[in-house]
N, C-alpha and C positions, 0 to 999 in steps of 0.2 A: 504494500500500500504506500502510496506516495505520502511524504511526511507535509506538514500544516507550516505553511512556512510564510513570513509576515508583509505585509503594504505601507510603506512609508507613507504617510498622507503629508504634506507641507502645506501651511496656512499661511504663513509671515510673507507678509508681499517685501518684495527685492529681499527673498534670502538667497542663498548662492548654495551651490551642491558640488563636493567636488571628490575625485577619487582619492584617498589618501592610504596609499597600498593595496589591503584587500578590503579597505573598508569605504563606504560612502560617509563624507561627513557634512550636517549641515553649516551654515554659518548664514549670522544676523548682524549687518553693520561690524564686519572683518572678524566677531566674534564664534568661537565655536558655541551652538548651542544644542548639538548630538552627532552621536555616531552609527553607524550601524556593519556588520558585515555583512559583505553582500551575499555570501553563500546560503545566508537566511530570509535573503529575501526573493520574492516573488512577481514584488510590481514596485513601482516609484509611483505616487499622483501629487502633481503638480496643481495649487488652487490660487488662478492669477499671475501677478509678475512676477517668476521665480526663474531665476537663471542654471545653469549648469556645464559643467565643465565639458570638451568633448572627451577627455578622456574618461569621464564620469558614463559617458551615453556610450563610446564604444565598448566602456566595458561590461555596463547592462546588457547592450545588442549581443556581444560577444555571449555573455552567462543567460539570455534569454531571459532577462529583468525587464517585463513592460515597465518601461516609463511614456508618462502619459500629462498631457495639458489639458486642465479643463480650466474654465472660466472660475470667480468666486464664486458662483454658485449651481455648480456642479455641473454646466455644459459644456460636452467632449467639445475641444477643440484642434488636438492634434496630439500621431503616437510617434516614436520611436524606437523604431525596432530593427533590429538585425535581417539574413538573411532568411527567408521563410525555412521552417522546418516539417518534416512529415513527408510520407511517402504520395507522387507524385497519382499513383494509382489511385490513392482514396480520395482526394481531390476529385479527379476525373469519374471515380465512380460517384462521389454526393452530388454532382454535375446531372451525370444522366438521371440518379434519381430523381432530383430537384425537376428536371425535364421531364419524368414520367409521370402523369397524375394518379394512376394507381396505387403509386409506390409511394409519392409523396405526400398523399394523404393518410395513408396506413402510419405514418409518423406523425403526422398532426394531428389525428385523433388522439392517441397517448397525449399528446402534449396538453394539448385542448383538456382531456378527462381528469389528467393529473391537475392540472389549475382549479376545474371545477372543485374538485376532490377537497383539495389545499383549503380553498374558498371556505368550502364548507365544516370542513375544519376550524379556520378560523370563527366561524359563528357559533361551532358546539362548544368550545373552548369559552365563549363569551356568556353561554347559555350555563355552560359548568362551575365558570367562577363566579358569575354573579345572577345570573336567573332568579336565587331569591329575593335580591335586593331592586330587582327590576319592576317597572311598571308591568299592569298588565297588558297593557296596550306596546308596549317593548316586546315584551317577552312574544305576543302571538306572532309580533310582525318578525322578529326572527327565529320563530318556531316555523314559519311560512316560508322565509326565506331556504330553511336549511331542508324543505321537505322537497321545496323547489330544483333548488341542487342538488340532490340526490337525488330525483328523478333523472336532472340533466345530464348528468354521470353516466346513466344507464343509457339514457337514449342517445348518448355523441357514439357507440361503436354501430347505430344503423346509420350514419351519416357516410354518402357518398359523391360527396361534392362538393368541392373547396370553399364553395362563397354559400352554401348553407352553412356549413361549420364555423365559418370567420360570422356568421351572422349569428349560430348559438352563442359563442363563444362573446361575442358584444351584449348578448341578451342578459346572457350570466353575469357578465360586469356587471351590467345596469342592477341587478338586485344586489348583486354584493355588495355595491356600493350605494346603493340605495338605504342598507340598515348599516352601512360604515358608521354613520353617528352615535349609534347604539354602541359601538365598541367602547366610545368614545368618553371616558369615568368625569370627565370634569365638568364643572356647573361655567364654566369662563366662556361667555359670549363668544370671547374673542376666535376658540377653538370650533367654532361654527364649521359644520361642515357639509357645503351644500351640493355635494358631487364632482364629479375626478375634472379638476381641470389643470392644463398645461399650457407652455409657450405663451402667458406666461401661466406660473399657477395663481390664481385669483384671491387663496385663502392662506392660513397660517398651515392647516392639515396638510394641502397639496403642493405647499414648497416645503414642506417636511419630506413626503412622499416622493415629490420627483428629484430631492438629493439623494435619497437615498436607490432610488429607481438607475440614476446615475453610477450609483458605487458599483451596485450589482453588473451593470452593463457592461462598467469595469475588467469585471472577474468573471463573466461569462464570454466574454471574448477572450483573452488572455485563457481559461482553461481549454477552449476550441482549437487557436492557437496551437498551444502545448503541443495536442495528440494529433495535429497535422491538418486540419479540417480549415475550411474558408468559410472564416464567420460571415460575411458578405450572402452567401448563397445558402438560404433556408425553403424551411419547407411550408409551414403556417403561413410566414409574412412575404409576400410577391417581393421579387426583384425592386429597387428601389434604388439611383446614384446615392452615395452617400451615406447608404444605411445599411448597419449590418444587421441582414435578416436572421439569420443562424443563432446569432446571441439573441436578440430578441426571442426567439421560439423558445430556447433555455431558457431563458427566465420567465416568459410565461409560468412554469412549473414553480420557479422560485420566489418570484412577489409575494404571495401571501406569507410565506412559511419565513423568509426572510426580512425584506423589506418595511410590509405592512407591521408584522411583528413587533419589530425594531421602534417603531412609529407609533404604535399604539400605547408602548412602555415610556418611551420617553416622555408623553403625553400624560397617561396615567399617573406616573409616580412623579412629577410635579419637575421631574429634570429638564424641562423643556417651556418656557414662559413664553407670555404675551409678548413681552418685551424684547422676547430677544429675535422678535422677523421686523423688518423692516417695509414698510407698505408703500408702494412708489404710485407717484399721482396717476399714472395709466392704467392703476387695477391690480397692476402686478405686487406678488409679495416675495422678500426674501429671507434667508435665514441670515442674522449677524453675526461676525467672523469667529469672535467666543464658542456662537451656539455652533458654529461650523466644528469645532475642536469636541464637544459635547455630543454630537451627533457620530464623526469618528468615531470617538470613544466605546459607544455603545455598538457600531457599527462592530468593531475589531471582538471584544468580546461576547457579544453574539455568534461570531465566527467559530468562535474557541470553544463553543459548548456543545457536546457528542449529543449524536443522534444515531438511530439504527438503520443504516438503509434495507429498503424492504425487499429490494431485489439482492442483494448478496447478501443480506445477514450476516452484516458487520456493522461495528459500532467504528467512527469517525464524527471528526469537527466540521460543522455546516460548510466549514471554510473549504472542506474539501469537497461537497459538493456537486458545485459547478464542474471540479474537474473530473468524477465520478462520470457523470449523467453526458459528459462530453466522449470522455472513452469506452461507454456504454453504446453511444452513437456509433465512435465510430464503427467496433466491435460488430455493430450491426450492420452496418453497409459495406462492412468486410465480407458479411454471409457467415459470421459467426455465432451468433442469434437471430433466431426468426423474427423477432419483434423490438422495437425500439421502449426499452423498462424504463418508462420516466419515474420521476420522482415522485410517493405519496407521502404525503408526513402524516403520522400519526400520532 
């Protein structure tokens, strides 16, 4: 099993990254203020003006260390990375399957059922820990919600048509996120949450959501990567300049179990204020650069905490995940499983 190995995040606008032997070390205003070796790391992110050495990025590219620029607040902007890795066959074969519609919907179902699945999960989990403290008017709309989803579970393996399925599959959203506020433990107006919005996000919830939607897209591309595969070319999400379908489809599966998770804690147990997003006059809302460190934070050990996957029954860190369900892929468009084992948490 491949070992859980760490993601530098950087916040500090103009700090400097530089290689100093086998280590990466930061620096703030000429000061050092960390170090790391790289042989434990797995990715670099970059949040804003942060510079870095080339010998710092050739020797990420060299060691297959994604380093990666996003914006401050969490949108990819640009990666660097070495020579592509992976055998040139499996490429060529996720190609024609992506080009078979047979074949590439027998993949998106999994994907699709597993999200459902996840979804609904999250709602028994919300039913389980506080159902008795709930209204009753709460509790039926997501006793409804969760009876809904698990029908829909059932009924995504008779779907046989790409843009049915992309239509269950938005359907599902709309409920899940429709009783999202129900998750939602705090009386603070401010945490209002009036459904999934992005580019920008509208609320304090969904710039919570899409930074951390950001991290995962992160580490779902980078595990794709790894086992040879071309996050760019998926099977759920059409061809798109610019967008990598592949990792999107993977985290379909991972959203709730990760992401949402992540988001609904920081929310609940009060580590996450009003104060700390920022509301800009065109609607849009951000998270401020503290909360950005606080967010990390919980992000990283979230990571760290084992879970059983249900297809190999093994115990592993969520962090590993990503990189599981990635070589589970490929494994399968190898013709070494007949079916693509997405991810169900339980």
């Amino acid at each position: 099993m491949r070992k859980h190995l760490n993601t530098i995040y950087v916040t500090t606008e103009n700090a400097w990254l530089k290689k100093d032997g086998a280590n990466v070390v930061v620096e703030v205003e000429g000061k050092e203020r960390g170090r790391a070796p790289l042989h434990l790391l797995e990715g670099i992110m970059c949040f804003g003006h942060i510079g870095a050495s080339p010998a710092l990025l050739a020797a990420c590219a060299e060691a297959g260390i994604a380093f990666s620029y996003l914006s401050p607040y969490g949108r990819f902007l640009a990666r660097v990375e070495g020579p592509r890795s992976g055998n040139v066959l499996l490429r060529r074969t996720q190609y024609r399957v992506a080009d078979d519609p047979a074949r590439s919907i027998a993949i998106a179902r999994h994907v699709v059922a597993a999200k459902v699945a996840n979804q609904r999960t999250v709602v028994r989990r919300t039913l389980r820990d506080y159902g008795a403290s709930l209204p009753a008017e709460a509790t039926q709309a997501l006793q409804a919600a969760e009876a809904w989803l698990t029908d829909t579970t059932r009924r995504i393996v008779r779907v046989t048509d790409m843009e049915t399925l992309r239509g269950v599959e938005g359907e599902a959203a709309r409920v899940y996120f429709g009783v999202f506020p129900r998750f939602v433990r705090s009386d603070n107006p401010a945490f209002h949450f009036g459904g999934r919005s992005r580019r920008p996000p509208l609320d304090r919830v969904n710039a919570l959501l899409s930074f951390l939607y950001a991290l995962l897209g992160h580490d779902c591309r980078s595990a794709l990567e790894s086992v040879g595969l071309d996050p760019q070319v998926g099977f759920l999400h059409a061809d798109r300049p610019g967008r990598a379908s592949l990792a999107l489809d993977i985290m379909e599966e991972l959203r709730p179990v990760l992401a949402d998770r992540v988001a609904l804690s920081l929310i609940n147990r009060g580590q996450i204020r009003a104060e700390d997003f920022v509301c800009h006059e065109g609607g849009g809302v951000t998270l401020q650069d503290d909360a950005r460190k606080t967010v990390l934070t919980a992000w990283q050990e979230r990571k760290k905490k084992e879970v059983r996957h249900p297809f190999l029954n093994e115990s592993m860190t969520f962090g590993l995940v990503a990189h599981v369900q990635a070589l589970l892929l490929a494994r399968h468009l190898r013709g070494d499983l007949d079916a693509y084992p997405a991810f169900i948490w339980k």
